[in-house]
MILO-147705 format. One record per residue (C-alpha): residue number from 1; chain; y, x, z. Coordinates in Angstrom, 3 decimals. Layout:
<k=NUM&c=A&py=Y&px=X&pz=Z>
...
//
This chain:
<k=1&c=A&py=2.952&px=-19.139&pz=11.861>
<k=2&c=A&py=0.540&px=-16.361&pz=10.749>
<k=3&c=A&py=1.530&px=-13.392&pz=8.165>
<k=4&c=A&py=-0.247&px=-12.909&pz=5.658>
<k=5&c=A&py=-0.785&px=-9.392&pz=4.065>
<k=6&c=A&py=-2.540&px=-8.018&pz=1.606>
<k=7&c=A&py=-3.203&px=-4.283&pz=2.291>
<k=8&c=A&py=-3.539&px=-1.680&pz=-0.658>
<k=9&c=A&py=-4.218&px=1.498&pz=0.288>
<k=10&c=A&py=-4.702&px=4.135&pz=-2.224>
<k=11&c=A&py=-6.316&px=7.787&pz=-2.476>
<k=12&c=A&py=-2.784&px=9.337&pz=-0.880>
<k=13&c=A&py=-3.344&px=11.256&pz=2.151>
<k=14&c=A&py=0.600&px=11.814&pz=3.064>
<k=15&c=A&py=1.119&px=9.414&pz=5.874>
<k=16&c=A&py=-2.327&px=7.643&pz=5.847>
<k=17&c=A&py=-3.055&px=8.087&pz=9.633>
<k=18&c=A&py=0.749&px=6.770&pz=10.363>
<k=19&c=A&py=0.026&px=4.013&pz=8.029>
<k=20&c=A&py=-2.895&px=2.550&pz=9.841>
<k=21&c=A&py=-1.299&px=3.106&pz=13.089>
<k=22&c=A&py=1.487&px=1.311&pz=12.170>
<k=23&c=A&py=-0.420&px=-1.580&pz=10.928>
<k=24&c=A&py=-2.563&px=-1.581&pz=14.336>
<k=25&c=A&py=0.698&px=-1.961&pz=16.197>
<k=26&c=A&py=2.021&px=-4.694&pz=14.076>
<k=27&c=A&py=-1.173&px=-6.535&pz=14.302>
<k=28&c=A&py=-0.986&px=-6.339&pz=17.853>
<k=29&c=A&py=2.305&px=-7.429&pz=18.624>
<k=30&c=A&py=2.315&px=-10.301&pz=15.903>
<k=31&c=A&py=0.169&px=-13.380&pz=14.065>
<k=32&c=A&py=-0.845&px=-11.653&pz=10.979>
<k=33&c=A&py=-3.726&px=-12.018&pz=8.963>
<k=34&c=A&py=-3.735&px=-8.585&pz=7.463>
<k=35&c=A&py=-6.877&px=-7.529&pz=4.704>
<k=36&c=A&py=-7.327&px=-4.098&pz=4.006>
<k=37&c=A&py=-8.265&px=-3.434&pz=0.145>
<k=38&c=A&py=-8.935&px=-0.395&pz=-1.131>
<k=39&c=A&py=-8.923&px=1.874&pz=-4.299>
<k=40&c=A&py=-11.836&px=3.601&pz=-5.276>
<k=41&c=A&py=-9.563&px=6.883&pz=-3.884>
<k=42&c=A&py=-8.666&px=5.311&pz=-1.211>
<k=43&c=A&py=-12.115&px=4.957&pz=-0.063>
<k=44&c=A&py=-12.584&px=8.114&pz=-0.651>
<k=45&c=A&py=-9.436&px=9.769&pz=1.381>
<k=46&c=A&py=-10.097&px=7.251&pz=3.896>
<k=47&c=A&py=-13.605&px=8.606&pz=4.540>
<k=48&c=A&py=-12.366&px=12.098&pz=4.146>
<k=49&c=A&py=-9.739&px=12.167&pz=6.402>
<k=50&c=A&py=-12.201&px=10.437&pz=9.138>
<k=51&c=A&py=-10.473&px=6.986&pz=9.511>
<k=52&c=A&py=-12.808&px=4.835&pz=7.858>
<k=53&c=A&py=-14.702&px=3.767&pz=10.918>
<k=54&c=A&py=-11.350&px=3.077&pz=12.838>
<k=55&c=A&py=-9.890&px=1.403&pz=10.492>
<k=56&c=A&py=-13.164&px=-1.352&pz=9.707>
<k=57&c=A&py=-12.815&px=-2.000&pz=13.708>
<k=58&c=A&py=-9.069&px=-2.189&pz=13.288>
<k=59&c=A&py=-9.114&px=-4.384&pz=10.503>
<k=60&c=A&py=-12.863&px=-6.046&pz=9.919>
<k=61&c=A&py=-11.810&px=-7.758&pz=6.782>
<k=62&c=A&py=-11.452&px=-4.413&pz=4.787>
<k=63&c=A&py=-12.539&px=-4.282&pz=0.914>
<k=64&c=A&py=-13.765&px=-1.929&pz=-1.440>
<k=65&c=A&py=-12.277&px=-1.902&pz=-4.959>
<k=66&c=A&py=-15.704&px=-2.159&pz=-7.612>
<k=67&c=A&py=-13.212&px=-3.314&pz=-11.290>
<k=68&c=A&py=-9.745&px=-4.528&pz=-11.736>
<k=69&c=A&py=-10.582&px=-7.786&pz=-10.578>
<k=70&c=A&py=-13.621&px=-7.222&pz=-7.753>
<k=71&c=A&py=-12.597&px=-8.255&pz=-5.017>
<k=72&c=A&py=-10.413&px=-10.721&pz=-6.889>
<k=73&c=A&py=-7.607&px=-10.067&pz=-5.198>
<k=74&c=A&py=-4.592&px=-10.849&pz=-7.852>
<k=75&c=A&py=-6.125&px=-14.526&pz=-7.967>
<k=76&c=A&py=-5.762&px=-14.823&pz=-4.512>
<k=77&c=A&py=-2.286&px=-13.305&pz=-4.463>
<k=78&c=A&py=-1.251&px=-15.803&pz=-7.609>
<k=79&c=A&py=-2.325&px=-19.385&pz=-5.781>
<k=80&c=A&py=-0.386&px=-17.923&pz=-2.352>
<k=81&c=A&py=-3.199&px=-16.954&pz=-0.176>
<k=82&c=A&py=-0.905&px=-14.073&pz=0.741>
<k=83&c=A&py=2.890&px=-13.968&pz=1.541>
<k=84&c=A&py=3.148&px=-10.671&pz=0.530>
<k=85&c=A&py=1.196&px=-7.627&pz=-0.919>
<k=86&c=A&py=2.022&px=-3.798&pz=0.727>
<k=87&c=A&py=0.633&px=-0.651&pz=-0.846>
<k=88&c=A&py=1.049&px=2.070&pz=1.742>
<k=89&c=A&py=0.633&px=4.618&pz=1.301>
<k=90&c=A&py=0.781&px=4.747&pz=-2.361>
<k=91&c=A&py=-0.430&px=7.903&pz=-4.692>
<k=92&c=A&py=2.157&px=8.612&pz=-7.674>
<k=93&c=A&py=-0.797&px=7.600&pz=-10.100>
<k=94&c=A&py=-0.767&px=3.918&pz=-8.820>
<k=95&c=A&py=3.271&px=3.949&pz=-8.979>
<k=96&c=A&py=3.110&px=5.339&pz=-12.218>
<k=97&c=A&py=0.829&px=2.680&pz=-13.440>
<k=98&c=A&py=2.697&px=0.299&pz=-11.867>
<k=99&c=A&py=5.951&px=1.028&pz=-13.514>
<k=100&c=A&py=4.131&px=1.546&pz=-16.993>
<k=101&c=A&py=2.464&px=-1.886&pz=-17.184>
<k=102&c=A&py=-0.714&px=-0.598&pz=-16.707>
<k=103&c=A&py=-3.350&px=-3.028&pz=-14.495>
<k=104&c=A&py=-6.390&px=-0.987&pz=-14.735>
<k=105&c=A&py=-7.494&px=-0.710&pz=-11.125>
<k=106&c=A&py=-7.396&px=-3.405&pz=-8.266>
<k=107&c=A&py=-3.834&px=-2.394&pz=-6.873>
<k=108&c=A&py=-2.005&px=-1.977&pz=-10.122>
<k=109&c=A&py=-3.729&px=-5.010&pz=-11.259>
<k=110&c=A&py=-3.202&px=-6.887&pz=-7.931>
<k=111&c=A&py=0.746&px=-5.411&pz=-7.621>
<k=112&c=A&py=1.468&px=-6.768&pz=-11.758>
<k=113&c=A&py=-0.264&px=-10.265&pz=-10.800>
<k=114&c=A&py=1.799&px=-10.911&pz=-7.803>
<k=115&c=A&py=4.921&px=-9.968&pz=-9.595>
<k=116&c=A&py=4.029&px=-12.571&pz=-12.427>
<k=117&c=A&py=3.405&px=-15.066&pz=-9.483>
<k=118&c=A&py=6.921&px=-14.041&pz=-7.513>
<k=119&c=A&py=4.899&px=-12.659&pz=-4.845>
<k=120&c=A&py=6.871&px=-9.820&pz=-2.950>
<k=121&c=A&py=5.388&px=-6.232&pz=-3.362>
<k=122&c=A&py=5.998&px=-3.716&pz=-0.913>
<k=123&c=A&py=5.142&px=-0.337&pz=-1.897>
<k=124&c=A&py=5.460&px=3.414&pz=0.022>
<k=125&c=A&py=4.936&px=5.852&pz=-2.632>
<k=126&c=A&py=4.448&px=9.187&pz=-0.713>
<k=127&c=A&py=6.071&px=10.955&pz=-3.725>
<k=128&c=A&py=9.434&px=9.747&pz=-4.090>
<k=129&c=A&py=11.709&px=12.726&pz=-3.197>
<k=130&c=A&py=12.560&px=15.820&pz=-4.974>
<k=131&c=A&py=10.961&px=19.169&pz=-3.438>
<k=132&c=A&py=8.604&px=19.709&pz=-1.375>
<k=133&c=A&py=6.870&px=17.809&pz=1.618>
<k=134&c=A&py=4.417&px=19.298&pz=3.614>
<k=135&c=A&py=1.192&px=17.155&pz=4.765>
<k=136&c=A&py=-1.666&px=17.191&pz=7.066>
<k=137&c=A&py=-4.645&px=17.949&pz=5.838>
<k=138&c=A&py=-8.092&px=16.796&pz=7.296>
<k=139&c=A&py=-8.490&px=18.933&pz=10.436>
<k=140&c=A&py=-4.696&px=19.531&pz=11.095>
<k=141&c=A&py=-4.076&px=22.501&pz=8.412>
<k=142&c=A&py=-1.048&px=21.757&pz=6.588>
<k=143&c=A&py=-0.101&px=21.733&pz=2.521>
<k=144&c=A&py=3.453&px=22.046&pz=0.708>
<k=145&c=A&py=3.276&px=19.879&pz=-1.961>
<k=146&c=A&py=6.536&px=20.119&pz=-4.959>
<k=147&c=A&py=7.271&px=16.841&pz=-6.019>
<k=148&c=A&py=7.190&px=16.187&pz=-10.285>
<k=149&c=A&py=9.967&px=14.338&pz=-11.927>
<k=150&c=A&py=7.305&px=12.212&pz=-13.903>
<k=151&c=A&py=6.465&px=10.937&pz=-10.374>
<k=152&c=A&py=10.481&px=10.710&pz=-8.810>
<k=153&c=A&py=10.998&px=8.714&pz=-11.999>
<k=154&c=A&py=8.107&px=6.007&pz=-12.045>
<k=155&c=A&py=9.571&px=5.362&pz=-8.194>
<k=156&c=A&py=12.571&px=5.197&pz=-9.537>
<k=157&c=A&py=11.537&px=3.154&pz=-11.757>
<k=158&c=A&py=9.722&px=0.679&pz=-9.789>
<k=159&c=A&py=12.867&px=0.275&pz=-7.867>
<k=160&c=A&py=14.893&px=-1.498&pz=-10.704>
<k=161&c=A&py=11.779&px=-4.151&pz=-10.761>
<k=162&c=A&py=12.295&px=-7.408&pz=-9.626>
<k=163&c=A&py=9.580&px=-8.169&pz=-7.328>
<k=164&c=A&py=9.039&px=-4.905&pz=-5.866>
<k=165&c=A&py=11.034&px=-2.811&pz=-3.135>
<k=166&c=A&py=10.088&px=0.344&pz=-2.308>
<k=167&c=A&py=9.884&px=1.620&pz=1.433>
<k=168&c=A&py=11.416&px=5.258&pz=2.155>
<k=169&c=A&py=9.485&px=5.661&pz=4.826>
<k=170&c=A&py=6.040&px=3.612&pz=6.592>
<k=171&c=A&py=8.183&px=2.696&pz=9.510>
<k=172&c=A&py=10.137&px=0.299&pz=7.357>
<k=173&c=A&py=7.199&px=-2.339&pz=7.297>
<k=174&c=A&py=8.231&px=-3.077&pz=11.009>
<k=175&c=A&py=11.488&px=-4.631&pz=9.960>
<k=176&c=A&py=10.297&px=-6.529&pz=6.883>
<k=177&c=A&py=7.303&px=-8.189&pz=8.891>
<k=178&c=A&py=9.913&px=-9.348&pz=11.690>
<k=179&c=A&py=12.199&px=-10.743&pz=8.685>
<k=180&c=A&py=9.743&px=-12.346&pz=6.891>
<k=181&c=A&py=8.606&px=-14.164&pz=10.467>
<k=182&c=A&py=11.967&px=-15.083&pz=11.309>
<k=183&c=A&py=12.773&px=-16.596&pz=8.244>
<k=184&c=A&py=9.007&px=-18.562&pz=8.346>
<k=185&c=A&py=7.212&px=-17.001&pz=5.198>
//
């Protein structure tokens, strides 16, 4: 049985190389059909961080969002062309649209659609910790970053929503995908 994912990945930078890694791996060692769609920011991190070209060969089927509905990806989530939807990693302005009803872009959009349509919802929100992290910048310099409450509590948030679970760390997409093989869907 093939996996189906659908891939949001937004303008975060925090664990965007381990991200795609991961998802290389995964699509190596297992029958999914994973398609990459991404934010306008995403795009644009992507390219900046140099991972764009790697991650077209890695994943050919890789989308661009142009409106809240182009590509119409929340149709295709709501008739089950997907078994689940992942947003990884995720910036704290897509979780905080998420938990605030707000659909304006292609993953917010695409994440309340799915919910609607009982369609499971991964999401690793880079900012879901109090203090500070400390991330790799394009070219291997380093930033401290302090985590906002606004942001710890739209996470929080989004974990009380049915339909959504929230991963603590990339690495946790490993065990989902082999659970939601072994159980057939």
């Amino acid at each position: 049985m093939t996996l189906r994912i659908a891939w949001g990945i937004t303008g975060c930078g925090d664990y965007l190389k381990e991200s795609i890694e991961i998802m290389e791996e995964l699509t190596k060692d297992h029958d999914l059909e994973v398609r990459v769609f991404l934010s306008q920011a995403g795009e644009m991190v992507v390219k900046w961080y140099k991972l764009y070209t790697n991650l077209k060969t890695s994943f050919p089927k890789t989308y661009s969002e142009r409106s809240p509905n182009v590509p119409f990806l929340a149709g295709d989530l709501q008739i089950g062309k997907y078994d689940f939807m992942l947003i990884m990693p995720s910036t704290s302005n897509t979780v905080g649209k998420i938990a605030a009803g707000i659909s304006d872009t292609l993953l917010s959009n695409a994440a309340a659609q799915a919910m609607k349509a009982k369609v499971k919802v991964y999401i690793f929100p880079a900012d879901q910790r109090p203090g500070d992290i400390v991330t790799d910048l394009p070219g291997g310099k380093k930033l401290t970053l302090t985590m906002r409450d606004v942001d710890i509590e739209a996470v929080d948030k989004l974990r009380k929503m049915s339909g959504i679970t929230i991963l603590s760390h990339p690495n946790e997409i490993r065990e989902i995908i082999e659970k939601h093989i072994k159980s057939g869907k």
